[in-house]
N, C-alpha and C positions, 0 to 999 in steps of 0.2 A: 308477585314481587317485582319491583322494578328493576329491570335488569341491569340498568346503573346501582343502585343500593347494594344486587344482588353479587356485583364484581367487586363495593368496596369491604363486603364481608368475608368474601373470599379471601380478598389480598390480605385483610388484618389476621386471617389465620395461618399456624407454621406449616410450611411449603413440605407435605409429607411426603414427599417424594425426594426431596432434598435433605429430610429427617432420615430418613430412612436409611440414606447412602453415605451419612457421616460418618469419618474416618473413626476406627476403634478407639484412636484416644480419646475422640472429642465425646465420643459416649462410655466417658469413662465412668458415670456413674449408677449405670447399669452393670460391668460387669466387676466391677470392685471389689464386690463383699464375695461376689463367688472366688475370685482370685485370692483374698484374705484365706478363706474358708481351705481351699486346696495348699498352699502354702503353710498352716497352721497342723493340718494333719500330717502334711510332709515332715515337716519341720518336728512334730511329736512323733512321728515313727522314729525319726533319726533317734530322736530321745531315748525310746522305747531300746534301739538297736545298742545303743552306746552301754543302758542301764543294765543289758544283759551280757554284756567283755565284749563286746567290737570295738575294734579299733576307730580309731579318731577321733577322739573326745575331742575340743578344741577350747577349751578352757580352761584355766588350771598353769600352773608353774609346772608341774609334771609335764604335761603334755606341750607347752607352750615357756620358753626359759625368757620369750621378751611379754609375760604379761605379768610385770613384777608391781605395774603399777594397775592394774585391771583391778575393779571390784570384785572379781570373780576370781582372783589369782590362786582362793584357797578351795576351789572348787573340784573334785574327784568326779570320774565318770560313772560309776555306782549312785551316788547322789545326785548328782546332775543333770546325767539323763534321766531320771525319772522324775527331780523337779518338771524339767522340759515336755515330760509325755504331759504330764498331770495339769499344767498352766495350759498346753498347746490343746489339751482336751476340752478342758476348761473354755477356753478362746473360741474353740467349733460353737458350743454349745452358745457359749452366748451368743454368739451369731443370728441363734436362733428368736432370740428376744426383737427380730428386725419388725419393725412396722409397731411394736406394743409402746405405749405410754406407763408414767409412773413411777413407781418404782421399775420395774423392769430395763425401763429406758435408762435413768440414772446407774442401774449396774451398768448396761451395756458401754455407756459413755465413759465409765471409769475404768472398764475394763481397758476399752479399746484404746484410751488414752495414755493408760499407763503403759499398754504395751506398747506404744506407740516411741513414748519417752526412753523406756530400759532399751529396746533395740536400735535405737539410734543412736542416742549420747550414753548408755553406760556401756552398750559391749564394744564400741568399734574404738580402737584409739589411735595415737598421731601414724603408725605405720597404714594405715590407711590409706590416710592424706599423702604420704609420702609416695605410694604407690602412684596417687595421682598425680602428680605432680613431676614426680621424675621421669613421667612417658614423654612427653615432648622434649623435656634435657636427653633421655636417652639415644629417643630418635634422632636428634641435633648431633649428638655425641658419634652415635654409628654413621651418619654421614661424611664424618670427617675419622674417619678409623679408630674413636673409641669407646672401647665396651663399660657400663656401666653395670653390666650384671644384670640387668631389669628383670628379670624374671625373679633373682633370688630373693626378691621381697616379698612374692606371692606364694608365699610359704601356705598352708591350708587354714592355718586359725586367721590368717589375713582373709584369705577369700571367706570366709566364715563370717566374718565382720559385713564382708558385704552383701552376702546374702540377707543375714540379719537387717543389716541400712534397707533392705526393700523389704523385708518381711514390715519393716516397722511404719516406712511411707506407707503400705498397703492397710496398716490398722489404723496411720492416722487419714489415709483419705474415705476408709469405711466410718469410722466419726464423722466427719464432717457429712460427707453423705445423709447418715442415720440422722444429723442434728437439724439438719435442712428440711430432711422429709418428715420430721416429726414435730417441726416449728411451722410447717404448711408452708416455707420456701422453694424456689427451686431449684433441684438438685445439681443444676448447671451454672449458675452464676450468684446461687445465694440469696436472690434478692425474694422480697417479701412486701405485702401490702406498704410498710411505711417505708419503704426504699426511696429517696431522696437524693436527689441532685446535689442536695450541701452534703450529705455523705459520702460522694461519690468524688466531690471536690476536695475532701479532706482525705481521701485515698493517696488523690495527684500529688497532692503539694508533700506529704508523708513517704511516698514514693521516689519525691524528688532530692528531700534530704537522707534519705538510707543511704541513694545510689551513691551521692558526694561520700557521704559517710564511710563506704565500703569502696571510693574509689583510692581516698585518701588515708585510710588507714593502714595501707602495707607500704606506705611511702619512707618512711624510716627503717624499714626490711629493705626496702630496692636500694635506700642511699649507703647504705653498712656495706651489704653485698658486695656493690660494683666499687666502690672504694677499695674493699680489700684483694678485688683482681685488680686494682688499678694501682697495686703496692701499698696504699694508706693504711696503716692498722687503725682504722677510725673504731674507736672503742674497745679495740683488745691490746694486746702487750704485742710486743715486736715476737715474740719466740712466740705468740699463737700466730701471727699470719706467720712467719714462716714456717712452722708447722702446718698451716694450711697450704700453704704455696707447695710444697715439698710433697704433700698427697693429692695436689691438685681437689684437693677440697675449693679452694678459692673459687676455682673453674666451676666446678658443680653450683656453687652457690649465688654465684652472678646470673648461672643458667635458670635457675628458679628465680632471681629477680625478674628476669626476661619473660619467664611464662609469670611472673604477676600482674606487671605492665601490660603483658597482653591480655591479662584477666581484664585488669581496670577498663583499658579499653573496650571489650565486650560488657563490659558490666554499664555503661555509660549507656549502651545500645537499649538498656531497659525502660531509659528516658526519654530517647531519642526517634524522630520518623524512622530511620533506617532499621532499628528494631522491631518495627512491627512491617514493611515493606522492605523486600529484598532492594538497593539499590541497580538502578539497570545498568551498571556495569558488573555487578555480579556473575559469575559464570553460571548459568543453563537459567537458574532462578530469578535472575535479574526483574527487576518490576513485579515481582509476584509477593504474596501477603507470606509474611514467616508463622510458621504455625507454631502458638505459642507453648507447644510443650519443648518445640527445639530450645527454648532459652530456660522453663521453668525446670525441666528435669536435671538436666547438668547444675546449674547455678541451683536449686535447691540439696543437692545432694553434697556439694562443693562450702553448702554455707554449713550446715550439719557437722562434716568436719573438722573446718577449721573452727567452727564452736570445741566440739570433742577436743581438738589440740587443744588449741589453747585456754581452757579448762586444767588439763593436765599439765601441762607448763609452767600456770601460775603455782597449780601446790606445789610443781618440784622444785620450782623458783623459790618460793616460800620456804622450803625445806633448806634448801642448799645455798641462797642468797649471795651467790656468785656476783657482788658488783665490783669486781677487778678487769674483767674480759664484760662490763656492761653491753657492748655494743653487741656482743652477740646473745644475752638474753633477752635485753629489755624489748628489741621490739618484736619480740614472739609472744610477747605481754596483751600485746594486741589485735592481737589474732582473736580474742571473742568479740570485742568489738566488730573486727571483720565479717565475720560469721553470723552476728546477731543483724548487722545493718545489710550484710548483702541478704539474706533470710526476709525482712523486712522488703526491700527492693524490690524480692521477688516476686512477695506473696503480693502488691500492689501492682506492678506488671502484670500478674493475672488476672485480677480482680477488674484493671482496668482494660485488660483484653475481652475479658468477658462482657464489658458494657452493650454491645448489640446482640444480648441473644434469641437467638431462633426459637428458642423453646418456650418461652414463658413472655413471650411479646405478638 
């Protein structure tokens, strides 16, 4: 062979040596379904333990007095964890269905889909969010000598919630996985013999409008907010900002305008060079490539969320149709749209991160 020919077959093949020493996340799809599979049995022991009088069921109005509004509020630890061992059993097993076509394939895909959906958006609800959200208010708050309490939101059915939030990423990235490798794509970036450039083009431009979408939909939350530290009762009665002002509520609620604003602004980053290259004025990282699970894992976990709220919002909206004090419900109305368009953002951020990949080029 020609030893010119013979170097440009070399170079069009993946550099296995550089395959080989790729960071754990980037080979995420190699160890996924094992991580699903171990999580799944944990998670059904817990079951198992619950179903036999251990303590800390984490579902239920009994054991839980803020999940009045959970689909699960009527749920007992006798029943529940043994639902949980029986579906979590269930879940191993079909794991095992990995690599089969057919029917097989289609259980597997429904399964792991629907678990995918119940552990994310039906068990976790807005105290979640809230969790998230008030870490940066709190730390702001303790810097200037005051306590918010932070901790006493991480009660155990909260953290519960977010174990569940991973349990549930973990079954829908074993779908996507299974769906890839049994459409003959590849398991890194998806793409497949008719994989096209105008596909790929319609990611961008879809990408470009979520980002607007989810930059500008908590903008009516930011302008309420800071209004009403600013003294404006902009959409409530005089006796609610003062009632706010007097628990220093006002204060807390301008403090989460501020961590949205600075959402927005990150969330722009998913559009933007600076997003996918550290800026060289960056500290340590400066000039260097952002690896893109730092932006997909927060911001996918963050849009999940604020879907889950505000989901819950509108029925309680619905139910209670408070529009005296408007300015304090209606723009939490908006919160799915947030959640659906930064979600969208994201998954096209990734997608279009993945355009140069190693493995299947």
């Amino acid at each position: 062979m020609n030893p010119a020919n013979e170097k440009n077959v070399s170079s069009a093949l993946p550099d296995q040596s550089e395959t080989s020493t790729l960071h754990w996340w980037k080979r995420w799809p190699e160890w996924v379904p094992y991580a699903t599979i171990i999580w799944t049995l944990a998670y059904g022991t817990l079951g198992l333990y619950w179903w036999a009088g251990g303590p800390g069921f984490p579902l239920g109005l009994v054991k839980d007095p803020g999940a009045a509004h959970s689909l699960f509020r009527q749920a007992s630890a006798v029943n529940g964890g043994l639902f949980i061992a029986c579906l979590c059993l269930l879940g191993a097993l079909t794991v095992l269905l990995w690599k089969h076509r057919g029917i097989p394939r289609a259980f597997m895909l429904l399964y792991a889909w629907s678990a995918a959906l119940v552990l994310c958006f039906a068990i976790p609800d807005p105290r979640a969010l809230i969790g998230m959200a008030y870490a940066p208010v709190s730390l702001i708050g303790a810097l200037f000598g005051q306590s918010l309490h932070y901790l006493d939101f991480f009660t155990w059915p909260v953290v519960n919630q977010y174990i569940c939030l991973i349990g549930g990423l973990l079954w829908a990235a074993t779908a996507l996985t299974y769906q890839r490798h049994t459409r003959d794509a590849c398991r890194y970036c998806r793409r497949s013999k008719d994989h096209t450039l105008r596909r790929m083009n319609a990611v961008n431009r879809l990408g470009r409008w979520a980002t607007y979408a989810a930059i500008l939909a908590p903008l009516y939350y930011d302008v309420t907010r800071i209004a009403w530290l600013l003294g404006i009762p902009f959409g409530i009665t005089n006796e609610m900002l003062y009632s706010l002002q007097a628990s220093g509520a006002d204060w807390a609620g301008a403090g989460l305008a501020l961590v949205s604003i600075g959402g927005a602004f990150l969330t722009h980053g998913l559009i933007k060079p600076w997003g996918e290259i550290f800026p060289r004025w960056f500290p340590i990282m400066g000039g260097q490539r952002v690896p893109p699970a730092l932006a997909v894992i927060p911001a996918g976990f963050v849009a999940i969320l604020l879907t889950v709220t505000g989901i819950q919002v509108i029925l309680e909206f619905t139910i209670s149709g408070d529009f005296q004090n408007w300015g304090g419900t209606t723009p939490l109305l908006l919160m799915p749209i947030w959640g659906i368009a930064l979600g969208a953002a994201t998954i096209c951020y990734y997608y279009r991160r993945q355009e140069q990949c190693r493995q299947c080029t």
